[in-house]
C-alpha positions as CSV (number, residue, x, y, z in Angstrom):
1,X,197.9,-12.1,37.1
2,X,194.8,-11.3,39.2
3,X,193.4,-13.9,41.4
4,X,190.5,-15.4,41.0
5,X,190.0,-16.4,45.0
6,X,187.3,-13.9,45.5
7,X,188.6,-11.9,48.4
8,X,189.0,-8.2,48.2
9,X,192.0,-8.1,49.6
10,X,193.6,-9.6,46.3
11,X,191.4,-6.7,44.0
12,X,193.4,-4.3,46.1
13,X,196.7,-5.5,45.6
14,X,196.3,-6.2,41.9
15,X,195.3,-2.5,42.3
16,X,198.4,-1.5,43.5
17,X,200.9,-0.9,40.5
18,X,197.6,1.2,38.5
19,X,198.2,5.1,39.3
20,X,195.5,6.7,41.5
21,X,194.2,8.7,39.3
22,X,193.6,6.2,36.6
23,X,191.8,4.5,38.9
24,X,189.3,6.7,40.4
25,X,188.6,8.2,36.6
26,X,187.7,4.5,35.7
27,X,185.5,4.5,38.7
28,X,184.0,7.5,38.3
29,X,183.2,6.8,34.8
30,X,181.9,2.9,35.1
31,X,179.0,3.6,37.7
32,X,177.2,6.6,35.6
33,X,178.0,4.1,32.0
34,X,176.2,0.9,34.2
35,X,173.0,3.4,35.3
36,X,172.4,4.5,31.7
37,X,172.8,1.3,30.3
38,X,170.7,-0.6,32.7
39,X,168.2,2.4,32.4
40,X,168.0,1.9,28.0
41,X,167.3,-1.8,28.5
42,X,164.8,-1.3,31.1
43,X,163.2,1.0,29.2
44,X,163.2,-1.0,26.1
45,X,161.7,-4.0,28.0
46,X,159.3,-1.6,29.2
47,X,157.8,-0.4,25.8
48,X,158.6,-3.5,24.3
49,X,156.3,-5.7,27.1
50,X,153.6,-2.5,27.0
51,X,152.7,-2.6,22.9
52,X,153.3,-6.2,22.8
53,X,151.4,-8.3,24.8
54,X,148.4,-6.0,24.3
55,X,149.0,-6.7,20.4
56,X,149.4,-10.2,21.0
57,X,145.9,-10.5,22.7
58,X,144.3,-8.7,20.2
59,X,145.7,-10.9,17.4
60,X,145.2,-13.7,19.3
61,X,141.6,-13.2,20.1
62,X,141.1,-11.9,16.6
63,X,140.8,-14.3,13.5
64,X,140.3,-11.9,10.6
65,X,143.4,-9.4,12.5
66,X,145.6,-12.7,12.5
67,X,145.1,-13.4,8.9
68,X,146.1,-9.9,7.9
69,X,148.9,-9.3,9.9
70,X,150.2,-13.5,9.8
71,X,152.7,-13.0,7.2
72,X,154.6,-9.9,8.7
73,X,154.9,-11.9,12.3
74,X,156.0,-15.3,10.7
75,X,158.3,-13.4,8.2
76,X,160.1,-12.2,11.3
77,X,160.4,-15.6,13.3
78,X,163.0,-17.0,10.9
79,X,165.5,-14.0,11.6
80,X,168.3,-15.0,14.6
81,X,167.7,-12.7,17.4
82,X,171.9,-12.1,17.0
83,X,171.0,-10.9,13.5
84,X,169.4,-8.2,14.7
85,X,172.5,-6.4,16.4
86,X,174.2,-5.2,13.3
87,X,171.1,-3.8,12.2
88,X,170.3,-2.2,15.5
89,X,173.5,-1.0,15.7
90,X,173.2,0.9,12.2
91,X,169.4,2.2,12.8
92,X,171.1,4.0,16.4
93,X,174.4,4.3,16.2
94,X,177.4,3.5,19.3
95,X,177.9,7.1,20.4
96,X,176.5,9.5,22.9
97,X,175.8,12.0,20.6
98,X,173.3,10.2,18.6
99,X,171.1,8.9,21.0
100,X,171.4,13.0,23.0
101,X,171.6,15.3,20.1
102,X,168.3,16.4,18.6
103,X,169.2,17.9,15.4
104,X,171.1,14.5,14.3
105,X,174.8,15.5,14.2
106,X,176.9,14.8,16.7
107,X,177.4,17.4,19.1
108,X,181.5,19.4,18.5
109,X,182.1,19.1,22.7
């Protein structure tokens, strides 16, 4: 059972009975996966934080805007923010391929 002391020396033994090879492939496959992810969310923040706030002054500084647009924004603050996963998760899909390919199949590779 790993320990959970801290020290790196421990990481390496636990690391001693996994083959080499498995190791470096998990390695070489972790780093790229954490870059691409971190890079979708900090682009999703980015876009998000860019048409929102503007929107929110506008509606905010706008009476008749508020009144047209108040029962689309407060239909949407009842919904859990968990809530929307599943449906996120349906409108993109999990793999690769359907966030890379552009004719919307997945790619045969």
């Amino acid at each position: 059972m790993p320990s959970l002391s801290g020290e790196a020396g421990d990481l390496a033994a636990d690391l001693e009975g996994v083959p080499e090879r498995r190791r470096s492939r998990t390695a070489d496959v972790l780093g790229p996966a954490l870059l691409v992810s971190l890079g979708r969310v900090s682009l999703g923040f980015l876009l998000a934080a860019l048409s929102a706030v503007p929107l929110g002054v506008v509606l905010g500084r706008s009476k008749r805007l508020w009144l047209i647009f108040e029962p689309l924004v407060e239909s949407f603050r009842f919904i859990i923010p968990f809530a929307w996963i599943p449906l996120a998760i349906l409108w993109f899909g999990t793999h690769e391929s359907a966030r890379s390919s552009s004719s919307g199949t997945p790619d045969s590779s």
